[in-house]
C-alpha positions in Angstrom: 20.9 46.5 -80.3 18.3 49.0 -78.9 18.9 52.3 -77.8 17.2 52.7 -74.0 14.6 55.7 -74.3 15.1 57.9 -70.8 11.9 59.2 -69.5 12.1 62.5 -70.6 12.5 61.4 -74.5 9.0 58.7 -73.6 7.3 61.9 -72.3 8.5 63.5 -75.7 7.3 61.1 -78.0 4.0 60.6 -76.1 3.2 63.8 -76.3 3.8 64.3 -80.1 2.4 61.3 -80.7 -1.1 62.4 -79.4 -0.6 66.0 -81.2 0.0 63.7 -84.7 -3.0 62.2 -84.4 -5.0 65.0 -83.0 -3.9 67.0 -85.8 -4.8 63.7 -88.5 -8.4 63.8 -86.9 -8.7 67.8 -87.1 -8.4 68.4 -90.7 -6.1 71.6 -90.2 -3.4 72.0 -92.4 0.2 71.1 -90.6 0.8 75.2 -89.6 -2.7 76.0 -88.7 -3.1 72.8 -85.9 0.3 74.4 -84.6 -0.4 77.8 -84.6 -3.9 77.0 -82.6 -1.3 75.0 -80.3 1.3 76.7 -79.7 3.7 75.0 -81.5 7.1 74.9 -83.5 6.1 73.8 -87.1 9.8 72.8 -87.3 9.7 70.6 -84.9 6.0 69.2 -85.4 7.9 68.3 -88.9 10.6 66.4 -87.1 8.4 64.3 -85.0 6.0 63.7 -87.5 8.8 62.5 -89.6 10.0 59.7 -86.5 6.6 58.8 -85.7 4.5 58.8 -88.8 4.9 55.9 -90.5 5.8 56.4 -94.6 3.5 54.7 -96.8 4.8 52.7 -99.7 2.9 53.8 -103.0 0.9 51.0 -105.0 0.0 51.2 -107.9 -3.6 50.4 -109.4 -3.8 49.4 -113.0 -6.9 50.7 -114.7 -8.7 49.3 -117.8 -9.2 51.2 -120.7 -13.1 52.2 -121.1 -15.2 52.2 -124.1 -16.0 55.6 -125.0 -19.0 57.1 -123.6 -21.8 59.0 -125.5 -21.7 62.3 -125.0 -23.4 63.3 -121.8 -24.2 66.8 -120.7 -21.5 68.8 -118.7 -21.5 68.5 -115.3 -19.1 68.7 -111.7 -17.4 66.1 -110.8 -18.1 64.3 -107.2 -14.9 65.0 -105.5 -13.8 62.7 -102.9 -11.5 63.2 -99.8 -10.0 60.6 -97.5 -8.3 62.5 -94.5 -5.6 64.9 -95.3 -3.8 62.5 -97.4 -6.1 61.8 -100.7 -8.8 63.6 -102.7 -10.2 61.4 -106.0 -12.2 63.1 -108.8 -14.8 61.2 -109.9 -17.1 61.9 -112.9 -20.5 61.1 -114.3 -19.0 57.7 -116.3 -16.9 56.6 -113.9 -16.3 52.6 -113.4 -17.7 51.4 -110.0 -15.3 48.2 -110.1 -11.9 50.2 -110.7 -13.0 52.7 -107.6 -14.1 49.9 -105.4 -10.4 48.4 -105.9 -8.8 52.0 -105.9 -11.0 52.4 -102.1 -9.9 48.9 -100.9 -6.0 49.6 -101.8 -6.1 53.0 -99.9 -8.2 51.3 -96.8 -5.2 49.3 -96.3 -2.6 52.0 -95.9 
């Protein structure tokens, strides 16, 4: 059976709710969006733990690739979705196992 919210506790979770996903969009770490706020990083923890869903890790098998010839040193393109993942992603890299990799994040 479900609990009946009381206004107060709807107010609540309205307004973290819209501070979560300000915060997702911002790209601020968790204490920096609440010290430019005004608020408790305790309890921006605690609601982002009831309103923030959890997402179930999947893995991704990868083939094996052929060795490479020896290509010149160089950076690698580094990749970052949101705050949640950054990929790595250098000169021989296979298109098909990033393309799955992308799709499978998309989806969280």
């Amino acid at each position: 059976m479900q609990r009946a919210i009381s206004v107060a506790g709807q107010q609540r979770r309205k307004f973290w709710g819209n501070h979560l996903r300000a915060w997702q969009a911002s790209g601020q770490s968790q204490v920096g969006y609440c010290r430019k706020h005004g608020l408790s990083c305790k309890s921006f923890v605690y609601w982002k733990k009831r309103l923030v869903p959890r997402v179930a890790v999947s893995l991704v098998e990868v083939p094996r690739l052929q060795p490479a010839p020896a290509l010149p040193p160089c950076r690698p393109l580094r990749l970052m979705l949101g705050n949640r993942y950054g990929i790595e992603i250098e000169r021989d890299f296979d298109e098909q196992t990033l393309d799955r990799l992308l799709r499978v994040l998309e989806e969280r």
